[in-house]
C-alpha positions in Angstrom: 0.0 0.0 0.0 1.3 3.3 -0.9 1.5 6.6 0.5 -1.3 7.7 -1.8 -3.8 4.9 -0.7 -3.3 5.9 2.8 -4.4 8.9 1.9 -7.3 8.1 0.2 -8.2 5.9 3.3 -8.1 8.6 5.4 -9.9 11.2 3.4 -12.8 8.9 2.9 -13.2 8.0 6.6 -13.2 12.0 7.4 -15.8 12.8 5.1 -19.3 12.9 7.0 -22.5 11.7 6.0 -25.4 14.0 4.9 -29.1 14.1 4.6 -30.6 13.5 1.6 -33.2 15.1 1.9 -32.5 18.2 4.1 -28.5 18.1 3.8 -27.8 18.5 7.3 -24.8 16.8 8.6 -25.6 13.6 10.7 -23.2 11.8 12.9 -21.2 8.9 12.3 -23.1 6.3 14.6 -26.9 7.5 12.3 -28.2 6.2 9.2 -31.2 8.5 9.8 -31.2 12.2 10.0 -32.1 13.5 12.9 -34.1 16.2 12.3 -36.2 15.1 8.9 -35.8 11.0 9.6 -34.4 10.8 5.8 -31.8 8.7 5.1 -28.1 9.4 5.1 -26.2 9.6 1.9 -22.2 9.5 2.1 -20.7 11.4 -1.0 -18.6 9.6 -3.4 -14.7 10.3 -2.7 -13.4 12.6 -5.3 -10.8 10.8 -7.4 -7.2 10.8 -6.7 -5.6 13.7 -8.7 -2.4 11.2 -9.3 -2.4 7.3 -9.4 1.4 6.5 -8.2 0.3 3.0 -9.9 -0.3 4.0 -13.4 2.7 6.3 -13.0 4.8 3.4 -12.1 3.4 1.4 -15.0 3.7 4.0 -17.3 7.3 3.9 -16.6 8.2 -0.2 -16.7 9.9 -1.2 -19.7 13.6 -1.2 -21.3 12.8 2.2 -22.8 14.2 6.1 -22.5 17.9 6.4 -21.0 17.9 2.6 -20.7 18.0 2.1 -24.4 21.6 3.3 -24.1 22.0 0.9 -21.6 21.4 -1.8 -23.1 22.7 -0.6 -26.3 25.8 -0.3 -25.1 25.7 -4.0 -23.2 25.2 -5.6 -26.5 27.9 -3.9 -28.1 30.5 -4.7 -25.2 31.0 -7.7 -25.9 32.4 -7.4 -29.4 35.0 -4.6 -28.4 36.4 -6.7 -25.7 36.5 -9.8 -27.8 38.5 -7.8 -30.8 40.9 -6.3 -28.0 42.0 -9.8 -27.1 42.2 -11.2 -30.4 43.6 -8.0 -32.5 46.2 -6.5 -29.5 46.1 -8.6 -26.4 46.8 -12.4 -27.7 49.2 -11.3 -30.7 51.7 -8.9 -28.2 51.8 -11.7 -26.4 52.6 -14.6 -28.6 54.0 -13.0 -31.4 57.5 -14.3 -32.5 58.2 -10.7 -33.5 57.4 -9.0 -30.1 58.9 -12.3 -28.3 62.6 -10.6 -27.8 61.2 -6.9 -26.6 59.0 -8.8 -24.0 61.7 -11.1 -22.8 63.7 -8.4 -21.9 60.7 -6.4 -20.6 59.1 -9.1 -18.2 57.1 -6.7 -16.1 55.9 -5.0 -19.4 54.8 -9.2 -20.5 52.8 -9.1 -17.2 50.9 -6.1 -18.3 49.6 -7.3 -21.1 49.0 -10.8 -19.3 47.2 -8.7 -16.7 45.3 -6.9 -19.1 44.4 -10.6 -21.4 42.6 -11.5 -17.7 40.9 -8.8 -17.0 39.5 -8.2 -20.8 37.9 -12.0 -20.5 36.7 -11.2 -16.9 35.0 -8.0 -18.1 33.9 -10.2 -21.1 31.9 -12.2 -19.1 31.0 -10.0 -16.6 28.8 -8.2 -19.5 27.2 -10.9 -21.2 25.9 -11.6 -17.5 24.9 -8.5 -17.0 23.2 -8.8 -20.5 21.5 -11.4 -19.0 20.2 -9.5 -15.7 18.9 -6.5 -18.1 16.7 -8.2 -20.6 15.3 -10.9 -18.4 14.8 -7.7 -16.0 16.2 -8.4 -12.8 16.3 -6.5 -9.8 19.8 -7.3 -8.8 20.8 -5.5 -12.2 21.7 -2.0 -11.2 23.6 -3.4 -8.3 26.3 -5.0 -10.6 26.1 -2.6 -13.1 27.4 -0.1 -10.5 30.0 -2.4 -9.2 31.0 -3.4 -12.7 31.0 0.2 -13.8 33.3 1.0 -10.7 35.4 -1.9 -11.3 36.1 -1.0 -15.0 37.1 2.4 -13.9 39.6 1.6 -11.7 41.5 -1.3 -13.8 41.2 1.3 -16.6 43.3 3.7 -14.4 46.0 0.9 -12.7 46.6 -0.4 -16.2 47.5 3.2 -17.4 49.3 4.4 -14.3 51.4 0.8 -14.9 52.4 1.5 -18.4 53.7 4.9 -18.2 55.9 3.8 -15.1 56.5 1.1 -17.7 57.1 3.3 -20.9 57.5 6.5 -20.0 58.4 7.8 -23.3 55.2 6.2 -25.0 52.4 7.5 -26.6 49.3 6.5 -24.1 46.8 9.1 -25.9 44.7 5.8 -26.4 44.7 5.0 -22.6 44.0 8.5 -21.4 41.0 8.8 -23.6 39.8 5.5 -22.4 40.1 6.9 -18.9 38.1 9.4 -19.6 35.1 7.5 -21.2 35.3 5.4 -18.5 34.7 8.5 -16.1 32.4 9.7 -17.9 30.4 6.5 -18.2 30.6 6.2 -14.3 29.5 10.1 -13.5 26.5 9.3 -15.6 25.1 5.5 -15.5 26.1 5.6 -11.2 23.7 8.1 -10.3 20.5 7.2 -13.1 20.6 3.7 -11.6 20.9 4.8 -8.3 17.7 7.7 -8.4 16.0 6.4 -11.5 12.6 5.8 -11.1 12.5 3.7 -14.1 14.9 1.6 -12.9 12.9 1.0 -9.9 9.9 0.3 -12.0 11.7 -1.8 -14.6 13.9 -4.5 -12.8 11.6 -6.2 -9.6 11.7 -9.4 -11.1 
């Protein structure tokens, strides 16, 4: 029961009864006016002037900002997959990056460290693909923490390889950072206050 049914309750129960026939007010314990002996008539409760339930329905469904959710769940996957296979697995089994990495071993365990965490995040969204489309409520809960998590193994893996390579370009990793931010300053709070997310994933 919501806050507007209590008080729908409780303007019904304060609303006296009246005579039909004279319209004098007669009290609670009557059914027959006193002075005219009619009988009492109780007026009709004026309708709510907002229904919280046909606002909450009106707002169920994978539609508005959560299009770009999901949007962007389905496409995921794909990035991550063609990081591993296009940069991750050759640096790190190519014959012709074999002698720079041999005599770069912390450099090898970057990109070993970053191989990991691409296929964890790789799964970690097609589960979260998953919780959207079927709907469930633990959704925004590990799309924050996933969110979060991204964020900061974005910014290790960046502060690691310019310790590592100072002198390289990392204009790709900065800018990754940044999307990453602002993916987190955005997606954080509209799960957290959303009322569509409140309304959409209960199952």
């Amino acid at each position: 029961m919501g806050a507007g049914d209590y008080a729908f309750i409780t303007a019904r129960l304060a609303m006296p009864s009246f005579c039909s026939t004279c319209a004098c007010d007669i009290p609670e314990d009557r059914q027959i006016c006193p002075r005219c002996e009619a009988a009492a008539v109780t007026p009709a409760p004026a309708p709510p002037l907002f229904s919280t339930t046909l606002a909450t329905q009106d707002l169920e469904g994978l539609s508005g900002w959560l299009v770009l959710v999901g949007l962007g769940l389905v496409v995921s996957p794909f990035i991550m997959l063609s990081t591993v296979l296009r940069a991750n697995i050759p640096f790190l089994y190519a014959a012709k990056y074999q002698p720079f990495l041999t005599s770069h071993r912390a450099l090898a365990a970057l990109i070993v460290f970053e191989l990991i965490t691409n296929i964890v995040f790789l799964a970690s969204v097609l589960a979260l693909n998953y919780l959207f489309f079927t709907k469930r409520s633990s959704f925004p809960t590990y799309m924050i923490l996933y969110l979060a998590t991204h964020f900061g193994i974005i910014v290790l893996d960046t502060v690691a390889a310019h310790a590592l390579l100072p002198s390289a370009n990392l204009a790709s990793g900065y800018t990754a950072v940044a999307q990453s931010f602002g993916g987190i300053a955005i997606w954080i709070p509209y799960l957290l206050v959303s009322r569509r997310v409140k309304a959409t994933f209960v199952r």
